[in-house]
C-alpha positions in Angstrom: -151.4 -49.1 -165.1 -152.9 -52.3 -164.1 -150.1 -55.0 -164.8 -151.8 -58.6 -163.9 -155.0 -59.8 -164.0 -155.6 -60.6 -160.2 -155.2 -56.9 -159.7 -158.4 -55.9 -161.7 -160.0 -57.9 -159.1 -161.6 -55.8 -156.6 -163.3 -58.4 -153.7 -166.4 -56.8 -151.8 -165.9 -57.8 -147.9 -169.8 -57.5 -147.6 -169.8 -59.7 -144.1 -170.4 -58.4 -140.4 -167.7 -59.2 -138.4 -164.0 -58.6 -138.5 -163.1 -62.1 -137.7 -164.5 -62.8 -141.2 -163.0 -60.5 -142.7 -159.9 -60.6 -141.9 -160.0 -64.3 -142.7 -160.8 -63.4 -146.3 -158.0 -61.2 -146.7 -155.6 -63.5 -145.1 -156.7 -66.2 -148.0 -157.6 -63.7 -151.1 -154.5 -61.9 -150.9 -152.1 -62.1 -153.5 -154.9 -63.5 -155.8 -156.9 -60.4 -156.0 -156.0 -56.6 -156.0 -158.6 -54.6 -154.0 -160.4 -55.3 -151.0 -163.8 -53.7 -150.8 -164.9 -52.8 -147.6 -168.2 -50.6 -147.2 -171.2 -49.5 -145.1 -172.2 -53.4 -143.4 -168.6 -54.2 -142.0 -168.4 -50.5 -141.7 -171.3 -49.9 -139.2 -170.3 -53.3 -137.4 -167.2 -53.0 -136.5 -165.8 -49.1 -137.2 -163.4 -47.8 -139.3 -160.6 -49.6 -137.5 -161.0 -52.4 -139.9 -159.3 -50.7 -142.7 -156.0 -50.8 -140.9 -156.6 -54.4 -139.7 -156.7 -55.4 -143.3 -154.1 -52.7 -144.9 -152.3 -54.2 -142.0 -152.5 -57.6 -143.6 -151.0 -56.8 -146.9 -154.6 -56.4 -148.1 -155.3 -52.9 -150.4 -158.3 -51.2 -149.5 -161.7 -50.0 -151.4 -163.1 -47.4 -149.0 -167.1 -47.8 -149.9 -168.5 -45.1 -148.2 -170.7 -43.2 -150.7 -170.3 -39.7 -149.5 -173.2 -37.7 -150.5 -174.3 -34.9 -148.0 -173.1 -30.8 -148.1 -169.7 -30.1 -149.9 -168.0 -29.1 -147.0 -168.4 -32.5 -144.7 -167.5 -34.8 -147.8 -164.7 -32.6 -148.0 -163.9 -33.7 -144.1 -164.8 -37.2 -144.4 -161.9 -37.0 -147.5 -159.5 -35.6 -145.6 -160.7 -38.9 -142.8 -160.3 -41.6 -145.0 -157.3 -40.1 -146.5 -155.5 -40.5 -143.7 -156.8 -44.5 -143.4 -154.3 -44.8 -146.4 -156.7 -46.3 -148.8 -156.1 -47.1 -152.4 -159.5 -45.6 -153.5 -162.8 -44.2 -151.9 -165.9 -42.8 -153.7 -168.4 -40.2 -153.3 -172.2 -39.8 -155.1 -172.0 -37.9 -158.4 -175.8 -36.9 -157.9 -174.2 -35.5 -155.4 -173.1 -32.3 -158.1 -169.7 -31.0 -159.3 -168.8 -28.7 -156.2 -169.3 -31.7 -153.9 -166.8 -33.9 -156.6 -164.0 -31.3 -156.8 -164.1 -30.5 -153.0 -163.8 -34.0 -152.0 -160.7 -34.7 -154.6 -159.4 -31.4 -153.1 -159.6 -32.0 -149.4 -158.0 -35.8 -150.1 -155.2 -34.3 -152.2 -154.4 -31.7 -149.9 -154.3 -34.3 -147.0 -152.1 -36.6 -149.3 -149.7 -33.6 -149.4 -149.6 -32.7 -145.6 -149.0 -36.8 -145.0 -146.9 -37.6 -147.8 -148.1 -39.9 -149.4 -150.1 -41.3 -152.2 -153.7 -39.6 -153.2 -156.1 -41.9 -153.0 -158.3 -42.6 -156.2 -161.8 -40.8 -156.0 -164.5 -42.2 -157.7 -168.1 -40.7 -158.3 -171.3 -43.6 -157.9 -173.7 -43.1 -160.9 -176.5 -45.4 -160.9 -176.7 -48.5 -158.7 -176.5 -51.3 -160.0 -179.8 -52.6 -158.1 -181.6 -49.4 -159.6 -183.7 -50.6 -162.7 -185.2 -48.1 -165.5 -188.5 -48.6 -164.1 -187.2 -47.6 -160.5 -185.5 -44.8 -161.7 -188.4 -43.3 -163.7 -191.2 -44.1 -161.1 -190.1 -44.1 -157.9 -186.8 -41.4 -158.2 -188.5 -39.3 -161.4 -185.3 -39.2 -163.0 -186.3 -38.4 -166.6 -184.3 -39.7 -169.6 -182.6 -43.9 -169.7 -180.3 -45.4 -166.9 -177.4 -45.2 -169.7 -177.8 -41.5 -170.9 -178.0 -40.5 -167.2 -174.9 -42.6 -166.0 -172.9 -40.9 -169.4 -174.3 -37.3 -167.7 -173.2 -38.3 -164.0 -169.8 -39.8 -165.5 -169.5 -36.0 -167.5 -170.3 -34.5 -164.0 -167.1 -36.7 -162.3 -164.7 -35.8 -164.9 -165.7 -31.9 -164.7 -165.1 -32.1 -161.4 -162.1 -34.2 -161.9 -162.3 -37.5 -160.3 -160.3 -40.3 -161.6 -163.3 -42.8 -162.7 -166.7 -43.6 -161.7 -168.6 -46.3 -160.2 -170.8 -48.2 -162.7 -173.0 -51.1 -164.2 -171.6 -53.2 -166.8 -174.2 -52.5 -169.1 -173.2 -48.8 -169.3 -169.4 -49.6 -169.7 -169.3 -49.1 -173.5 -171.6 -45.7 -173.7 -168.9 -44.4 -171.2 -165.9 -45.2 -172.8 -167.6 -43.3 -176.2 -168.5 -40.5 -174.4 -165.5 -39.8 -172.0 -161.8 -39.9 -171.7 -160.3 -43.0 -172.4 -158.2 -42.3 -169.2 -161.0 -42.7 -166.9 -161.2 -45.7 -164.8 -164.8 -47.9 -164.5 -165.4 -49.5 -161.2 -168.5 -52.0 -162.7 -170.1 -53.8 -159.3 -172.8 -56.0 -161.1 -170.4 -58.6 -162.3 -171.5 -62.2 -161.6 -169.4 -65.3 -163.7 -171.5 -67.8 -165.0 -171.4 -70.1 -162.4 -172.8 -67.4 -159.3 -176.1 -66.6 -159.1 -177.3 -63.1 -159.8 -179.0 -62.4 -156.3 -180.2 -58.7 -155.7 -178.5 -56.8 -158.4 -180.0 -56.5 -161.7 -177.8 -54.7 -164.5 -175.6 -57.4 -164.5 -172.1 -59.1 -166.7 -169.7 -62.0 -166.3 -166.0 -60.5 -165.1 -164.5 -61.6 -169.4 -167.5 -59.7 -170.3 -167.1 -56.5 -168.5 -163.2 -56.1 -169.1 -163.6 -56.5 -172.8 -166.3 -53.9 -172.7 -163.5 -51.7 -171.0 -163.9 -52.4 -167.4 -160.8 -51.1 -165.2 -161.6 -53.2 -161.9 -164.3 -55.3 -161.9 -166.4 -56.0 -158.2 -167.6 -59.4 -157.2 -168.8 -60.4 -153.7 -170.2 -63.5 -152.4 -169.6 -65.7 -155.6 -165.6 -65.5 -154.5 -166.4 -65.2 -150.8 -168.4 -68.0 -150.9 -168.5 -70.0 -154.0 -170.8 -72.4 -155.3 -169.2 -75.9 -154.3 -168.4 -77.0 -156.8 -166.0 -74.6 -157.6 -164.4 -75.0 -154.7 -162.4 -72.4 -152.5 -162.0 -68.7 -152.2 -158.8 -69.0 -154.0 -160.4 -71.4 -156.8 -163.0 -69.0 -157.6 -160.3 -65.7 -157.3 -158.2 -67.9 -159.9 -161.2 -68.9 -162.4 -161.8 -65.2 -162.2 -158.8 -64.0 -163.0 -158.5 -66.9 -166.0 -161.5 -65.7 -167.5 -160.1 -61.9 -167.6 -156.6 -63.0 -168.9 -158.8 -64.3 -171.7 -160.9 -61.5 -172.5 -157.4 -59.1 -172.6 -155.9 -61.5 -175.2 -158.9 -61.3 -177.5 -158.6 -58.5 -180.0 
């Protein structure tokens, strides 16, 4: 249960060095919930990075798309289980056995440590990933939202605890499958950011009154236009803007 607004926020740490990121965390903290960190800081500086920011107080978003044979997503589960990360994801196209060994492997893990399971999460369709990309270049029959409701069916067989998804699909999921799941939607830009390279894209009030759990949003809180102001001006217009969208019937 999510109990503040700030927590719904999940902040993408998409820079290369840990110098900046640490520096985010040290001012986002407290005004967001999540910090995403995935395959650019990754690759740069190593998996150490998660403790440096768990370290700081900062809750971590493990963004590692696993997708490769069931057996080594199960191993990198059991890894980043032990990083002590609120929440990881894998690649539902990646197919049920794939799902339910990774949730295994990180619940078993969670066991042996004692503590808390992380959340596992299956990717459905990019949120870069048009219809016309899908159908011409990956031959993926069928629309983007029917084929995010099938991978979403797919996570929930397999039992994972939401999915990864655009904003525009939020709504079909939330007909289609339990209204337990949680929605990860990337793609969310406020009014004021620019939309850069992702295309199936919602402001943050938007996507949590579509029934969003966590919304994602990179560079227009890590670096905001300037006349917004800071980090923490943009975290806080943010979190306004969902307070507002949770009041509305």
């Amino acid at each position: 249960m999510l109990d503040s607004t700030h927590e719904r926020i999940i902040v993408a740490l998409d820079v290369p060095t840990e110098l900046e990121a640490l520096e985010l965390v040290r001012t986002l903290k407290g005004h967001v919930g999540l910090f995403k960190i995935g395959l650019e800081l990754l690759t740069w500086e190593g998996v150490g990075i998660v403790q440096k920011v768990a370290e700081l107080g900062g809750k971590v978003f493990y963004d590692g798309k696993f997708n490769d044979i069931p057996n080594t997503v199960a191993g990198a589960s059991r890894g980043v289980t032990r990083l002590a990360v609120r929440m990881f994801n894998v690649h539902a196209m990646g197919g049920v056995e794939m799902m339910k060994l990774a949730l295994e492997a990180a619940t078993e893990e969670a066991r042996k440590l004692q503590v808390e399971r992380p959340l596992v999460l299956g990717v459905t369709i990019l949120t870069s990933i048009d219809q016309a990309t899908m159908k011409e270049q990956l031959q993926i029959p069928g629309d983007i939202e029917s084929q995010v409701v099938h991978l979403t069916k797919l996570a929930e067989k397999a039992g994972l605890d939401g999915v990864i998804a655009s904003p525009q699909e939020i709504i079909a999921i939330r007909s289609h499958a339990s209204r337990q799941i949680l929605i990860v939607t990337p793609g969310v830009r406020p009014s004021w950011a620019a939309t850069q390279d992702q295309k199936r894209i919602m402001t943050p009030g938007e996507a949590i009154k579509n029934g969003a759990s966590y919304v994602v949003i990179g560079r227009p809180i890590t670096k905001p236009p300037a006349q917004i102001g800071t980090p923490v001006d943009a975290a806080r217009r943010v979190a306004e803007e969902i307070a507002a969208a949770l009041a509305k019937p």
